[in-house]
VMD Tcl script that draws the C-alpha trace (Angstrom):
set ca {
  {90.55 84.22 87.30}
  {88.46 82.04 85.32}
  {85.23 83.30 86.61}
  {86.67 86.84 86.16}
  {87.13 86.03 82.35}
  {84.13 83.67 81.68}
  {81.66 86.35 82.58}
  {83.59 89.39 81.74}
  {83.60 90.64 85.34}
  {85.66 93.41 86.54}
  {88.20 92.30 89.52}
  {90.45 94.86 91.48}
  {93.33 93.18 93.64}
  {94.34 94.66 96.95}
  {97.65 94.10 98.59}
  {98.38 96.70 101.29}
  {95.94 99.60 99.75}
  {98.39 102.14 100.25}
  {97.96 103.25 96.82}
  {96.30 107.17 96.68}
  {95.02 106.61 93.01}
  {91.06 106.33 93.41}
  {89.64 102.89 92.27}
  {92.68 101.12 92.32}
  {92.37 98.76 95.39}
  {89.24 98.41 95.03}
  {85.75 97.77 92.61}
  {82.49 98.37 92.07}
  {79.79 95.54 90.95}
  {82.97 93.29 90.82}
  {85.42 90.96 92.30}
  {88.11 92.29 94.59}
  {90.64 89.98 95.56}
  {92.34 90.68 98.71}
  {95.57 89.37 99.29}
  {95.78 89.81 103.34}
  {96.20 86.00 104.00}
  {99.21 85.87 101.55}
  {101.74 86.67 104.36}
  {103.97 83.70 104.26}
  {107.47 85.12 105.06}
  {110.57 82.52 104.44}
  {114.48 83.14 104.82}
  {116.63 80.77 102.88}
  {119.87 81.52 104.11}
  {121.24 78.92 101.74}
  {120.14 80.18 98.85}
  {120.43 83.84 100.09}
  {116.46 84.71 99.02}
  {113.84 85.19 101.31}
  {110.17 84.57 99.72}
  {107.29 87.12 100.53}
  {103.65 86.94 100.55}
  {102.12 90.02 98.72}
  {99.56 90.49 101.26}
  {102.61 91.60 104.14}
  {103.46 95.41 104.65}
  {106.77 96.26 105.12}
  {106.83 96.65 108.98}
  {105.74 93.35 108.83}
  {108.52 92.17 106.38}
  {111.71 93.79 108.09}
  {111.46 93.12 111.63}
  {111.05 89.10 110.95}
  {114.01 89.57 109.33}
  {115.91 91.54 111.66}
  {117.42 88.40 113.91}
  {118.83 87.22 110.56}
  {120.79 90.09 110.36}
  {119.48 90.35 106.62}
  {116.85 92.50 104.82}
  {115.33 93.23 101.39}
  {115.30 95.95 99.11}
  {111.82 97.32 99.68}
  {109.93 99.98 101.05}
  {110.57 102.99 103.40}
  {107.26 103.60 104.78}
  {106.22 100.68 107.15}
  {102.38 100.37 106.13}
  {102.75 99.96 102.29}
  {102.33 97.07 100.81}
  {104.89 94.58 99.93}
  {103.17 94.26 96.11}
  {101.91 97.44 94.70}
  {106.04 99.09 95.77}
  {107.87 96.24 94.16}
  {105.60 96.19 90.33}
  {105.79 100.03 90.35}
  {109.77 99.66 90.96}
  {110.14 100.44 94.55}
  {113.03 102.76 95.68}
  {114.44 102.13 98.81}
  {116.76 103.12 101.37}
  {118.96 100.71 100.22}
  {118.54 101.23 96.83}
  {122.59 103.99 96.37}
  {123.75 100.49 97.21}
  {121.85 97.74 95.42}
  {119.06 99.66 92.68}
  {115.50 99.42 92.86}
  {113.36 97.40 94.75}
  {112.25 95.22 91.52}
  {116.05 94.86 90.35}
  {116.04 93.03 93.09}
  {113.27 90.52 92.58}
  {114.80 86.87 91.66}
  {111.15 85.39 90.91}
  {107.82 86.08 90.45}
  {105.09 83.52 91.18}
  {101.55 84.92 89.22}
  {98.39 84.11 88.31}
  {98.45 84.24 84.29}
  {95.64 85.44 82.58}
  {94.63 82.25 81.11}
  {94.35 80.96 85.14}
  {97.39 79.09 85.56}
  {100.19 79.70 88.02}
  {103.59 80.29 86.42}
  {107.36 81.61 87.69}
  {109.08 84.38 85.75}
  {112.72 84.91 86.38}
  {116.31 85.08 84.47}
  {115.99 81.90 82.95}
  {112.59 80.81 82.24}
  {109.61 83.26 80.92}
  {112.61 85.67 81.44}
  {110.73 88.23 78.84}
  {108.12 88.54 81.31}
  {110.66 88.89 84.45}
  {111.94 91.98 82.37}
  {108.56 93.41 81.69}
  {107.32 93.09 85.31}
  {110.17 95.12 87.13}
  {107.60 98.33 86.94}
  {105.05 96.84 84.97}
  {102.24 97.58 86.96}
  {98.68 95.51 86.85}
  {99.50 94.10 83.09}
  {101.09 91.08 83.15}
  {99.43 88.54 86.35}
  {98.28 88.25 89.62}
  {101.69 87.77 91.86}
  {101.16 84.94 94.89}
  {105.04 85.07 95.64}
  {107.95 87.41 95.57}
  {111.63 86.08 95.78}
  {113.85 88.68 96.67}
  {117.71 88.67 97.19}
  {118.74 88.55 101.04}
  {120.80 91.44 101.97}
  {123.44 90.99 104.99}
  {122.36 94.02 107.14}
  {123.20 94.95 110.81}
  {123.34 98.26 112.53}
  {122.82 101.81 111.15}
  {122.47 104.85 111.57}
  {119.30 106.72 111.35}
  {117.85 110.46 111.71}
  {114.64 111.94 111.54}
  {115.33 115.63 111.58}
  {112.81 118.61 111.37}
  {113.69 122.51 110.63}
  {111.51 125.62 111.27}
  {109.92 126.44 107.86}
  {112.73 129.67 108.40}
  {115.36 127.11 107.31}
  {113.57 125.62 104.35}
  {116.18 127.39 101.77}
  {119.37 126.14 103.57}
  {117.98 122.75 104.07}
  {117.60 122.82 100.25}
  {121.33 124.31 99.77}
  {122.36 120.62 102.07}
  {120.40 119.07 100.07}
  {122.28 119.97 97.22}
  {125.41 119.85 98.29}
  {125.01 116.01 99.15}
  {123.86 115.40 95.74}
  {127.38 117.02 94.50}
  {128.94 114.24 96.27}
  {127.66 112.42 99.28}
  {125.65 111.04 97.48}
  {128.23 108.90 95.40}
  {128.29 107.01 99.23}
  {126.20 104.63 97.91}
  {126.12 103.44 101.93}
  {123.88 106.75 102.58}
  {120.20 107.83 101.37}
  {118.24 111.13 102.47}
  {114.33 111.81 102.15}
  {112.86 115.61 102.24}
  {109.61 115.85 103.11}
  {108.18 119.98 103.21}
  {105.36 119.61 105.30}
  {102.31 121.83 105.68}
  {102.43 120.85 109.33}
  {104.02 123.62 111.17}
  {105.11 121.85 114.00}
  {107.11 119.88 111.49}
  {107.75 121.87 108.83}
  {110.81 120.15 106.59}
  {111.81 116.95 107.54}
  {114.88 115.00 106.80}
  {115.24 111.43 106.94}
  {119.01 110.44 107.25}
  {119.89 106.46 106.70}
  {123.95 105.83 106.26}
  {123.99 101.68 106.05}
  {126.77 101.19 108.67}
  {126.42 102.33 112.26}
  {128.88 105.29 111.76}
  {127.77 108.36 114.29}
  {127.16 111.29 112.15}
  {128.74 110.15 109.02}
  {130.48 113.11 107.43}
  {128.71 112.77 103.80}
  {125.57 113.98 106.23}
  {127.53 117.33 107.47}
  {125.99 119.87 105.28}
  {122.41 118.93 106.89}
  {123.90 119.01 110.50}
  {125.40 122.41 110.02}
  {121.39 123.84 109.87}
  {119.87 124.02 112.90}
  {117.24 121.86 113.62}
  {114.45 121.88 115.66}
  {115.13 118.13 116.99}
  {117.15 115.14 116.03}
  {116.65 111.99 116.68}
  {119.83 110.47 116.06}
  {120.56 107.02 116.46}
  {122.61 104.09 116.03}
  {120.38 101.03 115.41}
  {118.86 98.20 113.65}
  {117.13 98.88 110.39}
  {113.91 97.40 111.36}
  {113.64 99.89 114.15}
  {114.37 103.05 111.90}
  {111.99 101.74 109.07}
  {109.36 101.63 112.25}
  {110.07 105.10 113.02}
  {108.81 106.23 109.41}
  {105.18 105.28 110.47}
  {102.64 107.90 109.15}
  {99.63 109.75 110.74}
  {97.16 111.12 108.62}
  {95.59 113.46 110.58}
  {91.81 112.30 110.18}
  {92.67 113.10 106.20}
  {90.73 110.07 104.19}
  {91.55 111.44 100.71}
  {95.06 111.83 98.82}
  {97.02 112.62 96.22}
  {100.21 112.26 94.47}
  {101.60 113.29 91.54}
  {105.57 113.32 90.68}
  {107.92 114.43 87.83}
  {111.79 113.90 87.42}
  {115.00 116.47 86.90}
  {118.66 116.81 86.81}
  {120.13 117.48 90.54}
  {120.47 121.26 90.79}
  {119.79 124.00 93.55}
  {118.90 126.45 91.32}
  {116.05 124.09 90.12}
  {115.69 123.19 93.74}
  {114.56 126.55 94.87}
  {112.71 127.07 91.93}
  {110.77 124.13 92.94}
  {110.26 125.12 96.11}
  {108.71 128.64 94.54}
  {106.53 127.30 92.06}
  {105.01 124.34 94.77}
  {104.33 127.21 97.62}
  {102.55 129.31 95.19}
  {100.68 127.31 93.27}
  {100.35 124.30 95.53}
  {101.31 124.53 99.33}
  {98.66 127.97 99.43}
  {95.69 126.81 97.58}
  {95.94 123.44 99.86}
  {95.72 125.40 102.53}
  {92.52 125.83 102.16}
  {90.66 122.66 102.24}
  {94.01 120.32 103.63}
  {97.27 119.32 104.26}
  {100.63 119.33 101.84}
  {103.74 117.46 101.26}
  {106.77 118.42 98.83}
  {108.95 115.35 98.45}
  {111.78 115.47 97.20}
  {113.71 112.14 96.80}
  {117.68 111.89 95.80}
  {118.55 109.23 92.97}
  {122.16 108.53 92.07}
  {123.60 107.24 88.96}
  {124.42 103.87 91.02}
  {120.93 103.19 91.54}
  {121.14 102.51 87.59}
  {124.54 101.11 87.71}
  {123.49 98.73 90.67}
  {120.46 97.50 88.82}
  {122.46 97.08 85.96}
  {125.35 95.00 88.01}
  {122.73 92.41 89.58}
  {123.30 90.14 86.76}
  {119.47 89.45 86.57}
  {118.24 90.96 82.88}
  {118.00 93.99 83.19}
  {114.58 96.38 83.72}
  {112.53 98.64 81.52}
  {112.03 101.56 83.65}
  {114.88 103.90 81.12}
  {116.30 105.88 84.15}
  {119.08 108.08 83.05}
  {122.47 107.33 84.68}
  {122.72 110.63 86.30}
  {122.24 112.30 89.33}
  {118.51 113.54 89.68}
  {115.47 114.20 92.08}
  {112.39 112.60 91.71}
  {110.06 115.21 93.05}
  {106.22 114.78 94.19}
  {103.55 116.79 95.51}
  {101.01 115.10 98.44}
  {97.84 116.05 98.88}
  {95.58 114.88 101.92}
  {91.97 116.48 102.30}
  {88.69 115.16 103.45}
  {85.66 116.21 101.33}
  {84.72 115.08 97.58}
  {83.48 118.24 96.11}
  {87.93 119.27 96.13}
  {88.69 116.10 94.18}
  {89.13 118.20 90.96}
  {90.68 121.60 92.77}
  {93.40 119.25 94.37}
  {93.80 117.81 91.09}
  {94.27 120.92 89.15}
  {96.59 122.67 91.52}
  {98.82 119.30 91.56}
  {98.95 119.20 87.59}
  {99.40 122.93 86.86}
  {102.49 122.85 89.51}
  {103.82 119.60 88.02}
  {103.34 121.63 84.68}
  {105.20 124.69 85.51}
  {108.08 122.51 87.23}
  {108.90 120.43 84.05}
  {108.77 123.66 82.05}
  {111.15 125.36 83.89}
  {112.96 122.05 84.38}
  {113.06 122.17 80.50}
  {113.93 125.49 79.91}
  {116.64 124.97 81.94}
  {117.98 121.56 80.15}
  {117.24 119.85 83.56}
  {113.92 118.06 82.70}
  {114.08 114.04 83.02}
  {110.96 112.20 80.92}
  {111.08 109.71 83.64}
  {108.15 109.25 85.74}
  {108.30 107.05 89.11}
  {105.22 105.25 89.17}
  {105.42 104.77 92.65}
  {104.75 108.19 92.88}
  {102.28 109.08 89.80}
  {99.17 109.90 89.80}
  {96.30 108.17 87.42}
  {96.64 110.60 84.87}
  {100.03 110.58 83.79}
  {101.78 108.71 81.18}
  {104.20 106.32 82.75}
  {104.92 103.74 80.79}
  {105.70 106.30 78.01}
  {108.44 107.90 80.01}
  {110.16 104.67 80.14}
  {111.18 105.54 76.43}
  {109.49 104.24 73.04}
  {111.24 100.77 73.13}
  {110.73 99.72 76.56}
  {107.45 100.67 75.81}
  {106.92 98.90 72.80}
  {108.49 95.88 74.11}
  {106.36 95.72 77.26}
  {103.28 95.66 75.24}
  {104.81 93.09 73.13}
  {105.31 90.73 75.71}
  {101.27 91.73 77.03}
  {100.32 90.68 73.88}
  {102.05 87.55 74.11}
  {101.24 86.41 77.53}
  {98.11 87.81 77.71}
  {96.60 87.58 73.99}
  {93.19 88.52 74.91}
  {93.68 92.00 76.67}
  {91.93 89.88 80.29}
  {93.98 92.63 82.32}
  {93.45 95.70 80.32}
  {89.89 95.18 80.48}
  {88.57 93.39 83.39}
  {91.67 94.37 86.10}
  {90.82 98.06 88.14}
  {93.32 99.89 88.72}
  {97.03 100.10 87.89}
  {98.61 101.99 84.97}
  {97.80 100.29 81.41}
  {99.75 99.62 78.91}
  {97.32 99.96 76.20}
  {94.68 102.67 77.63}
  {95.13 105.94 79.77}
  {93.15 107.09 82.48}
  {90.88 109.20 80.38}
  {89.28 106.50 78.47}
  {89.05 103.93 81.26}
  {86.60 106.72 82.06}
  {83.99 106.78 79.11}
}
mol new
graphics top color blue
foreach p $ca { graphics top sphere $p radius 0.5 }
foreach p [lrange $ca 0 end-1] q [lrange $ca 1 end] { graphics top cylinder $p $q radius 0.2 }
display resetview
């Protein structure tokens, strides 16, 4: 870190790479500091944390915790990395139940910008344990996550696909659950409308207790499905089962946007993605529609840990956090892929607004380069964060010298020129 600042050289830190945003994992005519030997893994039962290495993924993470019969709040796709989910937020499967992955987060162990190694947590630098929870690349290098220890056995799990014929009534389920299954904060869903057509939608089903069938899933199991894969089992097993392929693809995308739960929106969606995303994509690579159920107790859980709070501004209401994926192979349809992506994210929120349904919440999880994150977390979050940059970080090390990650004090555009 010194050497980084002494000379002015540009550093990019990697933790699992999962991250789609160009650049950000990586550097040119710089210092890139891999994190793939910190993957120290520690269960205090005593003390009810367990302590993570940022360089584990989370198939890594869950299994060793599995005979413990404890987890984390973290990810839901096994080869992400255990840092880049947790500082952009992190939603989980568990996350009805117990909020985000970062609400979670009882210390942070970083590298400060002025080279010294520091905690953040309730009690001390607990301005900074505030402004982390989503706070991207602005505030340290982290060598050590300390996360709450979850008591965890059984559950049940689905992975279920439909014929892209049954796209609209998997959409009507999905609705209806956010009416009021979703309120079982012991139950979380994933849609994922693939371009894939021996996929085609797929449903991820999760309910935290190993309950066959739980009813809150019923509207989804009244569709039929092409397969099911049903199970009662451990949780390390069905976050195992979420393991991607990418076809050969080398380049993606995403890019999300926020609204209030509603099938009407839903379809409309659905519409707009098809025809201005799914076909063009078509073309050149492979699509994704997400689409990602968030209850008000996912606020109201975060809220509830007792451990000050986070500056992400998510509305206490039930919502979808929507994304498009992209995956494609050659260079020369970097800027295609990106203009189909933004005009469909365009014409969603418009509609979404027109309809009173639009959300100003991004999930940064999920955004792409371009977009204004921080911002949607509302002006005084915002203003706050940068504050507390300011304070820890007088000297702007990580807005100038750190690729990658969203800034709080320069967009995309001008990290450009």
């Amino acid at each position: 870190m010194g050497i980084a600042k002494l000379t002015g050289t540009p550093f990019a830190v990697k933790s699992g790479g999962h991250n789609m945003n160009p650049g950000w994992s990586s550097v040119e005519k710089g210092i890139l500091i891999k994190m793939d030997r910190f993957k120290s893994l520690e269960y205090d039962a005593a003390a009810g944390a367990v302590h993570l290495g940022p360089g584990l993924l989370w198939k890594e993470v869950v299994p060793q915790l599995a005979p413990y019969n404890v987890t984390v709040v973290g990810g839901r796709v096994p080869g992400v990395g255990v840092g880049g989910l947790i500082l952009g937020g992190g939603l989980s499967y568990l996350s009805n139940r117990y909020g985000m992955a970062a609400d979670n987060v009882l210390n942070y162990e970083l590298v400060a910008a002025n080279g010294n190694i520091i905690n953040a947590n309730a009690t001390y630098n607990s301005d900074l344990f505030w402004a982390m929870k989503g706070g991207s690349t602005n505030y340290g290098i982290v060598t050590k996550y300390t996360l709450r220890a979850i008591p965890l056995g059984p559950v049940y799990g689905a992975i279920i696909s439909y014929g892209p014929d049954k796209t609209d009534e998997v959409m009507a389920a999905y609705a209806e659950y956010q009416k009021s299954g979703v309120n079982d904060v012991d139950s979380n869903v994933l849609i994922q409308i693939t371009s894939d057509p021996g996929y085609a939608t797929l449903v991820n089903l999760i309910y935290l207790k190993p309950v066959w069938k739980p009813e809150v899933f019923a509207p989804f199991y009244k569709v039929q499905a092409r397969f099911d894969t049903s199970q009662i089992m451990s949780f390390a097993q069905y976050i195992l089962m979420q393991e991607q392929e990418f076809g050969g693809l080398l380049r993606w995308q995403l890019r999300g946007t926020s609204y209030k739960a509603s099938l009407e929106m839903d379809r409309k969606v659905v519409e707009i993605s098809q025809r201005e995303f799914v076909k063009p994509m078509s073309t050149v690579g492979a699509s994704i529609l997400i689409f990602q159920p968030v209850a008000p107790s996912v606020v109201k859980a975060g809220n509830q840990r007792n451990n000050g709070g986070n500056p992400l501004g998510i509305e206490s209401v039930g919502q979808t956090w929507f994304s498009t994926c992209a995956g494609w192979n050659e260079p020369k349809n970097d800027q295609f892929i990106y203009a189909a992506s933004k005009k469909t994210t365009d014409l969603i929120e418009k509609e979404s607004k027109k309809k009173g349904l639009y959300l100003k919440y991004i999930f940064m999880n999920d955004a792409f380069m371009d977009q204004n994150v921080f911002e949607s977390y509302g002006k005084k979050n915002f203003d706050r964060m940068k504050a507390i940059a300011k304070k820890y970080d007088p000297e702007g090390v990580f807005q100038r010298l750190w690729s990658g990650g969203f800034k709080l004090f320069q967009t995309w555009c001008s990290c450009q020129n």
